[in-house]
N, C-alpha and C positions, 0 to 999 in steps of 0.2 A: 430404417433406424439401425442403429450402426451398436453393435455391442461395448457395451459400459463396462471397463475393469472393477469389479467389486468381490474383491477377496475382501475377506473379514478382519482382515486388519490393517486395510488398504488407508495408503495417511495421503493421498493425493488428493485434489479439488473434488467436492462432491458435482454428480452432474444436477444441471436445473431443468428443471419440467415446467411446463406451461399450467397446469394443472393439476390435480389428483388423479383424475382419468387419466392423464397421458403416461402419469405415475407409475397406475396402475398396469399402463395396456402395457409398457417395458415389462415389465413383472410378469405377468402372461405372457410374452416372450420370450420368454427368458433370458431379458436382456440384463436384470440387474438382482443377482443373488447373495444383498449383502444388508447389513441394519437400517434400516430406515431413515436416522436419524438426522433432518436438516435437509429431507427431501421435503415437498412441498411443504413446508412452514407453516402457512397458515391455517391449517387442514390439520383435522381431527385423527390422532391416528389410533388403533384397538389390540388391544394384546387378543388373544384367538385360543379359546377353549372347544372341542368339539366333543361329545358326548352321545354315546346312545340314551335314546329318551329314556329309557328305565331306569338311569341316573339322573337326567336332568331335574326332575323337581330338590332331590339331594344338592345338586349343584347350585340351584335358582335362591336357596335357603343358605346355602356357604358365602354366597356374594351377598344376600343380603345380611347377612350377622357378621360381613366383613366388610364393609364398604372402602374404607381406604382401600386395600389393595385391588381389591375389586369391585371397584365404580363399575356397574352397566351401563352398556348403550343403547345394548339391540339381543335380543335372542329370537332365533329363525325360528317358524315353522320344522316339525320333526319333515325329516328328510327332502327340504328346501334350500338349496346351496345359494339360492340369493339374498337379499338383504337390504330391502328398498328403504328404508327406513333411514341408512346408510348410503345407497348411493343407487341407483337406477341399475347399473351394469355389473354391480357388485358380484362375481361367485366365487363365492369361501373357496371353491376348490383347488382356483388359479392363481390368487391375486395377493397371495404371501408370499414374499422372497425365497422364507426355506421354510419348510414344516417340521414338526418332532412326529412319531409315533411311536405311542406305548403302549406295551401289553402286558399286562398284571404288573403294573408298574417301573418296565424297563424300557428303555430307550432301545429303540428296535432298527430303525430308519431316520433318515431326514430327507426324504425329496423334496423336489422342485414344484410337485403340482402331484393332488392328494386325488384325483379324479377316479381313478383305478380301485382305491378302498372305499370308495363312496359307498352309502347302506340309506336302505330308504328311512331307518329308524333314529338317523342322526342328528342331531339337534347342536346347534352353534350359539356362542358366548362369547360378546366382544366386549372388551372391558376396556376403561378409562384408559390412559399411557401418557406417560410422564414426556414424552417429546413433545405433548400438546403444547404444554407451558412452557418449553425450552424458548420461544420465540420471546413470550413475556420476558421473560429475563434476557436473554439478548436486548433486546431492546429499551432495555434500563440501565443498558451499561453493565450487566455484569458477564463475565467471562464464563462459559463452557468450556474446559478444556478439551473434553471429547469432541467437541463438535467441531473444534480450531483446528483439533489434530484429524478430524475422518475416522476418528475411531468410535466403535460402539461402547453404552453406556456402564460400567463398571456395576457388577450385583454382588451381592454376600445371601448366604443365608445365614437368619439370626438365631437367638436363644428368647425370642418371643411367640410366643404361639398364639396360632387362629384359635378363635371360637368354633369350633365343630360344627357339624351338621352332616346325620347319618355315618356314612363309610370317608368323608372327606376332613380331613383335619392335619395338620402339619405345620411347621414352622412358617413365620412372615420370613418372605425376602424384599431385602430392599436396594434401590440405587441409590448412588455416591456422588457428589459431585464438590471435589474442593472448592471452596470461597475465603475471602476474608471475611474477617469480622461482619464489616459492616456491610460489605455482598451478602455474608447469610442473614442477618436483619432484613433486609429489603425482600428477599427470594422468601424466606419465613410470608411478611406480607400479600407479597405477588400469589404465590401459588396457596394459602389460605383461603382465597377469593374464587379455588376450581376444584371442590370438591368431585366434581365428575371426572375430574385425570388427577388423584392422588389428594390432592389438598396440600398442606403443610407439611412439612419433614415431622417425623416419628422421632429422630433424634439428631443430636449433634454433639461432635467431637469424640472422645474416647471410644475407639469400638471396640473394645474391648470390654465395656460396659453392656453389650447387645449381641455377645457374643461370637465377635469378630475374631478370631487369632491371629490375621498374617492381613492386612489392608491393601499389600502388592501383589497378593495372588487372591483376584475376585476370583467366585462359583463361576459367576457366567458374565460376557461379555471381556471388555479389556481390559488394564490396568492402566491407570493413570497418578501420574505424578500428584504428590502434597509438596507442595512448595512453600518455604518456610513462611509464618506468619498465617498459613491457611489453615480453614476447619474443614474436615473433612462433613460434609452435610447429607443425610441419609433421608430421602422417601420411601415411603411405600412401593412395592413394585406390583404391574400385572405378573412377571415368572412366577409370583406366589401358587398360583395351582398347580404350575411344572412339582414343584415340591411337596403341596399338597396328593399329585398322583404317585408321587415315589414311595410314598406312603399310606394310599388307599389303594393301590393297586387295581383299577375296575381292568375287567380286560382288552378296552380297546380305549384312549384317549386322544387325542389327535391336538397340536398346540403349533401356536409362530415357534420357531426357534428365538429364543433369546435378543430381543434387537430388532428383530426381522417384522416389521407390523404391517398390519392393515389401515391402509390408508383410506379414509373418508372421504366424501363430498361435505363432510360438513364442518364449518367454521369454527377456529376456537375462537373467534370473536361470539360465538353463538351458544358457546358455555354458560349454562345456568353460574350465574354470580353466587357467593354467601355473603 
């Protein structure tokens, strides 16, 4: 297998995979260290929370009194890097593009493969991702601009706040993705229907209403054009815990980088409907 260019703001053709696993096994390789986004398509993908259990009940009660941003999929066994539930081959350890690590709430690293910090007390959290539904909307005709261009998903954080639970609490962040009118009518519809990766956009148009200042300089990910006539249309995001630890500080957290997900064996045709 021959190495894939994937710098993070790489605007060239995405490569295509035969599957999730083969997705995957690049990834473990280290053959592809860049967003995920409009890699296998039809396939579930997980934003990546990893936690010592002595957080995790803290955390288990944050997702559940926040389900937009964090829809569950799967949560491991304390100090089990697999995740069959997810996929047969699945290990959290290898199988994210780039990792964050944080301690008492600072950005410490990003490697390639988190194998080296592994603790037998750590316990894994994969939440919904909005790339799930990116296919649904492709497929109705509406335009992605991130996805046309190869670049990853545009985020803000906003001036809306989570519901707490224990030491975790902090601001929603959410992604962006201009449409027309009548594309965000329809995208409104479409992803309403997938409560398990996001559901429905939180807001639309002025962001400055949700406490956006500058629309051309996102938190994380890329910046993408509004092209006159569009709205700018905001979901929920999984980075919402990135934020949430900036702010609880525990001493060890471990996350995707921004963009960078865990890819599934499982079908977003296989998404619980609303």
């Amino acid at each position: 297998m021959t190495a894939i260019d994937s710098s993070p703001s790489a605007t060239a053709e995405r490569p295509s995979f035969a599957s999730a696993r083969e997705a995957r096994q690049a990834i473990r390789a280290g053959l592809w260290r860049s967003h995920t986004s409009g890699l296998a398509p039809a396939n579930v993908q997980g934003n990546v929370v990893i936690l010592p259990v002595a957080l995790a009940s803290d955390f288990l009660r944050f997702c559940q009194r926040n389900p937009k941003p964090c829809p569950l999929l799967a949560v491991s066994e304390p100090g089990d890097p697999m995740l069959p539930t997810l996929g047969a081959d699945i290990d959290i350890r290898s199988d994210v593009p780039l990792y964050r690590v944080w301690r008492d709430g600072e950005l410490i690293d990003s490697p390639a493969d988190i194998g080296a910090l592994w603790q037998g007390d750590l316990v894994s959290f994969v939440l919904g991702c909005s790339f799930s539904f990116e296919r649904a909307l492709i497929d109705a005709g509406i335009e992605l601009r991130h996805v046309r261009q190869g670049r990853n998903v545009a985020m803000y954080r906003t001036n809306i706040p989570t519901t707490p639970a224990g030491s975790f609490r902090g601001p929603l962040v959410v992604s962006m993705r201009p449409m027309k009118a009548a594309d965000a009518i329809r995208a409104v519809q479409i992803t309403a229907r997938v409560p398990a990766v996001h559901g429905a956009p939180v807001h639309l148009g002025d962001p400055a209403l949700i406490g956006i200042a500058d629309i051309g300089h996102p938190d994380f990910g890329d910046p993408v054009d509004i092209e006159p006539g569009e709205l700018p249309v905001f979901w929920a995001c999984g980075v919402t815990p990135q934020a949430v630890v900036m702010a609880a500080k525990p001493a060890l957290c471990i996350t995707h980088a921004p963009g960078c997900m865990l890819i599934t064996d499982r079908l977003n045709s296989d998404l619980p409907f609303a």
